[in-house]
N, CA, C and O atoms as CSV, one atom per row, in Angstrom:
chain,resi,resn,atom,element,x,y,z
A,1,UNK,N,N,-230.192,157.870,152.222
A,1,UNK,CA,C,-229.834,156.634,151.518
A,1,UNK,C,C,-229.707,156.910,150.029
A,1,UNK,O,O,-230.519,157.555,149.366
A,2,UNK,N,N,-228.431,156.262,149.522
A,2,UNK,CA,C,-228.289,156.550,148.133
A,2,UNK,C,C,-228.917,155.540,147.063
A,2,UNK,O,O,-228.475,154.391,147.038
A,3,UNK,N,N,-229.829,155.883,146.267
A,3,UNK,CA,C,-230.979,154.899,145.653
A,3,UNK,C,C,-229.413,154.178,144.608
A,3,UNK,O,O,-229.667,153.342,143.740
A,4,UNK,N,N,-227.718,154.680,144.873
A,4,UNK,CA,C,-227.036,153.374,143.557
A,4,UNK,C,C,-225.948,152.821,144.413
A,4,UNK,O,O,-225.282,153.282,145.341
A,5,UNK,N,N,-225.981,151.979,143.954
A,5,UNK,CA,C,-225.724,151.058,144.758
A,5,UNK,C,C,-224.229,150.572,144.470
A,5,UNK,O,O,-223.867,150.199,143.354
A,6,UNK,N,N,-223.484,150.611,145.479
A,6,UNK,CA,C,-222.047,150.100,145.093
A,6,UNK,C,C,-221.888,149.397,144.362
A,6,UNK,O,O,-222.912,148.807,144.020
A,7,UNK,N,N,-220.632,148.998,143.675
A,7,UNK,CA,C,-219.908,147.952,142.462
A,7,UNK,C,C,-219.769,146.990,143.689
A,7,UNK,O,O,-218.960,147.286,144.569
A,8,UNK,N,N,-220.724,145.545,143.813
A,8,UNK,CA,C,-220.147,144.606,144.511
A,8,UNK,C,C,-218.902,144.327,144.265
A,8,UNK,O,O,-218.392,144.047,145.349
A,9,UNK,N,N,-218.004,144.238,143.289
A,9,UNK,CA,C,-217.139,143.262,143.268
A,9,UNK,C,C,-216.277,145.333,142.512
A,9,UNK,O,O,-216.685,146.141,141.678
A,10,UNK,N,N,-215.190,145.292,143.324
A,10,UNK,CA,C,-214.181,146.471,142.530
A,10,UNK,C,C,-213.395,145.973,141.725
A,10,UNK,O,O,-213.125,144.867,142.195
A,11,UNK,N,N,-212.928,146.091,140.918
A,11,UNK,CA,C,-212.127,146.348,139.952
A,11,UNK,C,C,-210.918,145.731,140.401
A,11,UNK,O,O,-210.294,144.824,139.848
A,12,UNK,N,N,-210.635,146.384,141.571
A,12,UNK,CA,C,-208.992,144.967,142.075
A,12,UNK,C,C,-209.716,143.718,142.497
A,12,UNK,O,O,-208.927,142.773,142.512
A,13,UNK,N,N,-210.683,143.448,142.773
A,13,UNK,CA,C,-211.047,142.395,143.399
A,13,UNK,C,C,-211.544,141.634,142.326
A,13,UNK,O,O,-211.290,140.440,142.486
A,14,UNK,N,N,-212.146,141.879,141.312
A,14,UNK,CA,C,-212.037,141.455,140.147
A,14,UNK,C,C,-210.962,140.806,139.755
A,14,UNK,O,O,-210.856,139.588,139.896
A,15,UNK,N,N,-209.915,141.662,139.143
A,15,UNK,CA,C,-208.353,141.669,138.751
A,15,UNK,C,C,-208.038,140.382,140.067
A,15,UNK,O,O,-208.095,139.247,139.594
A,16,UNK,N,N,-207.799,140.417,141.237
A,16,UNK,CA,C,-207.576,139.209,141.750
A,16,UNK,C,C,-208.115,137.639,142.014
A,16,UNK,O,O,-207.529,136.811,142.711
A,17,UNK,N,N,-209.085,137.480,141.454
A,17,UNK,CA,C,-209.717,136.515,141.574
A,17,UNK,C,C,-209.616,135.940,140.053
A,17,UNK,O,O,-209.548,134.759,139.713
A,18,UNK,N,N,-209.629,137.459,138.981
A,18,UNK,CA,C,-209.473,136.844,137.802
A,18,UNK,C,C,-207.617,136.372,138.134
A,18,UNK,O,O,-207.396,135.354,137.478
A,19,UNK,N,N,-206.335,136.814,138.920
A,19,UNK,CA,C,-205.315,136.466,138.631
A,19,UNK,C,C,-204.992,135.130,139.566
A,19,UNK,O,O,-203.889,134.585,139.525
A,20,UNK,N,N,-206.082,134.663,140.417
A,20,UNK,CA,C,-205.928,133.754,141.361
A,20,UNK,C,C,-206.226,132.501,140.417
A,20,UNK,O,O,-205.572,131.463,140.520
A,21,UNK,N,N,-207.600,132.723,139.183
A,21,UNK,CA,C,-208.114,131.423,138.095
A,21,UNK,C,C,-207.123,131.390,137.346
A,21,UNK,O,O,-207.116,130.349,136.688
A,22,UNK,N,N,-206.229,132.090,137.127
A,22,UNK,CA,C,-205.106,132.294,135.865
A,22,UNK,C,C,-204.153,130.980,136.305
A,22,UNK,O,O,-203.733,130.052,135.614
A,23,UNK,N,N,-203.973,131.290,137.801
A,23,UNK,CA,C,-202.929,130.747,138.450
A,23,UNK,C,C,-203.255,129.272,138.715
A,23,UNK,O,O,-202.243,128.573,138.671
A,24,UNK,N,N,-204.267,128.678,138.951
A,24,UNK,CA,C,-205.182,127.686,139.266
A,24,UNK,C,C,-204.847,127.110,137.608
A,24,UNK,O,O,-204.055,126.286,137.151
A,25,UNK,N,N,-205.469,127.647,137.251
A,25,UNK,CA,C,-205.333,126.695,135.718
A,25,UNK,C,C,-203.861,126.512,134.947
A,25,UNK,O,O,-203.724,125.747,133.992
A,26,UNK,N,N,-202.750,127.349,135.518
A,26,UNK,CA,C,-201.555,127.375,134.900
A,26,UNK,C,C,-201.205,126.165,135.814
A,26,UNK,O,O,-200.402,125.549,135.113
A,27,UNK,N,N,-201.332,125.531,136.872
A,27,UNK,CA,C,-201.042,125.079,137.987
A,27,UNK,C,C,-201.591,123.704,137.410
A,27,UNK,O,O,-200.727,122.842,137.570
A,28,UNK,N,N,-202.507,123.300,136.914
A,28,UNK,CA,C,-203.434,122.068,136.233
A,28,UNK,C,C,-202.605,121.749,135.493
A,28,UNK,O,O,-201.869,120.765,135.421
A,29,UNK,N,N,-202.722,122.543,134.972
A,29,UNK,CA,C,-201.771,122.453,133.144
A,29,UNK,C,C,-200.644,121.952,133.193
A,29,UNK,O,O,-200.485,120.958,132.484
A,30,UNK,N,N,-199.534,122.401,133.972
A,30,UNK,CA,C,-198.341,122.197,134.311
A,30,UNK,C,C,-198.598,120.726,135.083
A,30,UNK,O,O,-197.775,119.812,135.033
A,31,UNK,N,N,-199.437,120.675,135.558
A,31,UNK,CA,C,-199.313,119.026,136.606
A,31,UNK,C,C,-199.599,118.184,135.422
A,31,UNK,O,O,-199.234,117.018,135.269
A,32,UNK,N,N,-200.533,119.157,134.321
A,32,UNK,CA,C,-200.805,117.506,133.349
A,32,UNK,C,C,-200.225,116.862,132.165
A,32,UNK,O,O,-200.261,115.761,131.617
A,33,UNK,N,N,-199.420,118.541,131.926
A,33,UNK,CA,C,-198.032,118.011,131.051
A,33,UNK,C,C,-196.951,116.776,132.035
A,33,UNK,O,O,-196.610,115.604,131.873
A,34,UNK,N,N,-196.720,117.795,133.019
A,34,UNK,CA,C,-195.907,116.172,133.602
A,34,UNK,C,C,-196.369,115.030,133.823
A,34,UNK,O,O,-195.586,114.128,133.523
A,35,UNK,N,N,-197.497,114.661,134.299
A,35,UNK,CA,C,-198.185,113.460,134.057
A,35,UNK,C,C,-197.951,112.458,132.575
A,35,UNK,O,O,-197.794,111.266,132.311
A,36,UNK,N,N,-198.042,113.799,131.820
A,36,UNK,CA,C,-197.786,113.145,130.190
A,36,UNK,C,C,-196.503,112.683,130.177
A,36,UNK,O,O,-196.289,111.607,129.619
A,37,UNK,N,N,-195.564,113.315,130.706
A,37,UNK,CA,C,-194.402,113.104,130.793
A,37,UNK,C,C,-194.321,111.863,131.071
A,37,UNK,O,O,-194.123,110.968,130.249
A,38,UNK,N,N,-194.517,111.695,132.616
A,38,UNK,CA,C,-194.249,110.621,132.728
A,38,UNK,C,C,-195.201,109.276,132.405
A,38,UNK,O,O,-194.868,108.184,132.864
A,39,UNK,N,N,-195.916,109.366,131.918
A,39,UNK,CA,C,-196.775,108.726,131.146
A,39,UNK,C,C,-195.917,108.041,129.562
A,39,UNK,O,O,-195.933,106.903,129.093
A,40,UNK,N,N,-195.408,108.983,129.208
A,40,UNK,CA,C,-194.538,108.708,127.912
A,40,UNK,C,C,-193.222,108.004,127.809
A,40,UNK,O,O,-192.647,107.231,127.042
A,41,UNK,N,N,-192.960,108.787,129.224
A,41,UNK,CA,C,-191.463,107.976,129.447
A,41,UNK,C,C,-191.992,106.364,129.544
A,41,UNK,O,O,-191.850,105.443,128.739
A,42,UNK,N,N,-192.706,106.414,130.956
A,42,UNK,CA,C,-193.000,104.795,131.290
A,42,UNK,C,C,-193.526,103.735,129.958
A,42,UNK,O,O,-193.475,102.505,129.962
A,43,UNK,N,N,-193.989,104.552,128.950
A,43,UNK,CA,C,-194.555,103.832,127.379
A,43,UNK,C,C,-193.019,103.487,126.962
A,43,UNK,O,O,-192.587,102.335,126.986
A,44,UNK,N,N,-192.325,104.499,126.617
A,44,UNK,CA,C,-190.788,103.935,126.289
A,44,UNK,C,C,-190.135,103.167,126.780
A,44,UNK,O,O,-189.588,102.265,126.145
A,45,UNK,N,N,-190.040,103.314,127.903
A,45,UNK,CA,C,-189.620,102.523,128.385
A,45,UNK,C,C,-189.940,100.547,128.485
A,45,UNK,O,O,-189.373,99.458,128.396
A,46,UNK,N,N,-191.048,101.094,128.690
A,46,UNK,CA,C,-191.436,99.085,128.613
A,46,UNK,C,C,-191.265,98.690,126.627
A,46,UNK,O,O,-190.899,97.585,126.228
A,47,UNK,N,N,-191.573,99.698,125.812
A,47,UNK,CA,C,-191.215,99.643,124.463
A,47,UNK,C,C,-189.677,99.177,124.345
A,47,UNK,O,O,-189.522,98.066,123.839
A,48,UNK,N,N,-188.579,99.837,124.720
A,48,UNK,CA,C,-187.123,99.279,124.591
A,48,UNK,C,C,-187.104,97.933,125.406
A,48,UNK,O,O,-185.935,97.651,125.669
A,49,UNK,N,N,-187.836,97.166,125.812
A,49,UNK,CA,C,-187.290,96.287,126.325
A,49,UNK,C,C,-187.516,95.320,125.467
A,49,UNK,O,O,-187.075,94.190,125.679
């Protein structure tokens, strides 16, 4: 038995989980700009009337 002990987590598996949160939060972001979007439009809109 080897008294050291593997890297739980390797280096790609790292790298993917860190590129899976990247993706997750680019994914938020993007839903909450459009929200704003349409959030802004619908303000203009009842404004021109």
């Amino acid at each position: 038995m080897s008294l050291i002990p593997g890297p739980a987590t390797s280096p790609q598996d790292r790298l993917s989980s860190l590129t899976a949160t990247v993706t997750e939060l680019t994914k938020t972001v993007q839903q909450g700009m459009a929200q704003q979007k349409q959030f802004l439009a619908a303000r203009d809109n009842m404004n021109s009337y």
